[in-house]
C-alpha positions in Angstrom: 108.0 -68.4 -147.3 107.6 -67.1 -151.0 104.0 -65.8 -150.5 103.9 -63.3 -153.3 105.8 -66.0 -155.9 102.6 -68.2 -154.9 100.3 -65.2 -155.5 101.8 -65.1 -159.1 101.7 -68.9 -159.6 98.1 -68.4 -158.8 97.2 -66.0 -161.0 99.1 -67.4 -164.2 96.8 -70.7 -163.7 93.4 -68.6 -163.2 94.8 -66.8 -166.5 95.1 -70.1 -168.3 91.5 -71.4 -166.6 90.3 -68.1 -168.2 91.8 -68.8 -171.8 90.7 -72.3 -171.5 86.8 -71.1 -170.7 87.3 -68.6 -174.0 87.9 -71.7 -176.4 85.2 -73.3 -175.0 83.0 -69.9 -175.5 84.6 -70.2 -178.5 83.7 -73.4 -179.5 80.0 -72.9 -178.9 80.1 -69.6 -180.7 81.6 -70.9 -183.9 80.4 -74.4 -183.8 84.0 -75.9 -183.8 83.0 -79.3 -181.9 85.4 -81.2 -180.2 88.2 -82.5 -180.9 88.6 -80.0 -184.2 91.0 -77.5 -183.9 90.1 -75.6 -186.9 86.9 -74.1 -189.1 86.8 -70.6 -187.5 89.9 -68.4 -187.8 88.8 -66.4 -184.7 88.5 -69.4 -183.1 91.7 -71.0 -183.9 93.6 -67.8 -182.5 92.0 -68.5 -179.3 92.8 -71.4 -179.7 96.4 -71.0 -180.3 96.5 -68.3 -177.1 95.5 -71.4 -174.9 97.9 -74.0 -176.2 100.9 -71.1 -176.6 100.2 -70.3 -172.8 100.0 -73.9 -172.0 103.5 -74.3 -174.1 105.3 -71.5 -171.9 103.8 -72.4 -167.8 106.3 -75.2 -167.7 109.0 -72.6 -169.1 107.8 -69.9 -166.7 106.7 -71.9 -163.4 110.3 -73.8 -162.9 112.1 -70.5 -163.7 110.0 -68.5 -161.6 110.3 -70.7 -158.4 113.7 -71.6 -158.6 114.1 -67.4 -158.5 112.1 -67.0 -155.6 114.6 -70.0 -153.8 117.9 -68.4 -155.2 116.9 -64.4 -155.7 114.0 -63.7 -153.7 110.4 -63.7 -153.4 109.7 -59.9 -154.0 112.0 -60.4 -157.6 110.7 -63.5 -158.7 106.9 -62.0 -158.4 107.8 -58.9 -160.1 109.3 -61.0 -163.3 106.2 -63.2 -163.0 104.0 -60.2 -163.0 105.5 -59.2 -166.0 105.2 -62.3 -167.3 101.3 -62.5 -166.3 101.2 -59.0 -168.1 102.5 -59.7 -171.4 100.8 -63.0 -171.9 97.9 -60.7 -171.5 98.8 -58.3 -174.2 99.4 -61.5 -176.1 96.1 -62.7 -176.0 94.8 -59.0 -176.7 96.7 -58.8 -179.4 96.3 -62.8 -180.9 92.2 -62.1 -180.3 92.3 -59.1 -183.0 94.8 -60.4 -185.1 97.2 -63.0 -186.0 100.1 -60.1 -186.4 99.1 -58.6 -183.2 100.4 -61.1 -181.3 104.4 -60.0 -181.1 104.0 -57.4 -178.6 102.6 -59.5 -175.8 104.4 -62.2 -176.7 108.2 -60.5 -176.6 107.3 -58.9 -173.3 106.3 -62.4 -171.4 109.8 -63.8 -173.4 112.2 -60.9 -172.2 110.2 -61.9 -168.9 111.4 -65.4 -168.6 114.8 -64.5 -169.9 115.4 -62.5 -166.8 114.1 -65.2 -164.5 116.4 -67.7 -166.5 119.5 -64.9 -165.7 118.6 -64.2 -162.5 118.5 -68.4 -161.8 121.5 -68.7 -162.9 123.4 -66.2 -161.3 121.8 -67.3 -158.0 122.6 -70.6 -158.7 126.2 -69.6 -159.4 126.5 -67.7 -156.0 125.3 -70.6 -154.0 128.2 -73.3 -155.9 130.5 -70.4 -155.6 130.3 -70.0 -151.9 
């Protein structure tokens, strides 16, 4: 049983539940009512950190399970923990400034490419043999 993938999958949701409470903080604080998506540009990178979070967990979440099936548990939770990590210093970085976002960002990319590699080399073992 993947327990520590499950931990991960876990943990990236509460981390969206916590960017989706900020735009609604957000939202109060700037007096952006719903459904606008713009007026306040500190809101709007909140914002953006939500939706670009929401625009990667069905990226991540397939690529991170089928790792844990094919590669193993204990390597598909570390990816994912990077993964967790630089979305993170994404939405650090996105928070202070639009151009502060590429850090974060690149690290929970290189992230996902290594789940996507490590998928399909697992894959290819298992039609292989």
């Amino acid at each position: 049983m993947p327990h520590d993938t499950a931990l991960i999958t876990v943990l990236a949701i509460l981390f969206y539940a916590y960017t989706s409470i900020a735009v609604g903080r957000a939202r109060e604080k700037f007096g952006v009512k719903a459904p606008a998506i713009s007026g306040n540009p500190e809101f709007e990178r909140l914002f953006r950190v939500q939706m670009n979070t929401l625009e990667w967990m069905p990226i991540f979440l397939p690529l991170l399970w089928l790792c844990a099936f094919y590669i193993g548990d204990i390597w598909a939770a570390a990816f994912g923990a990077v993964w967790i990590v630089g979305r993170i210093l994404y939405a650090q970085g996105y928070a202070a400034a639009a151009e502060k976002r590429g850090p974060g960002f690149g690290v929970q990319a290189l992230a996902c490419g290594a789940l996507l590699v490590a998928d399909v080399i697992g894959i290819a073992g298992r039609l292989i043999h």
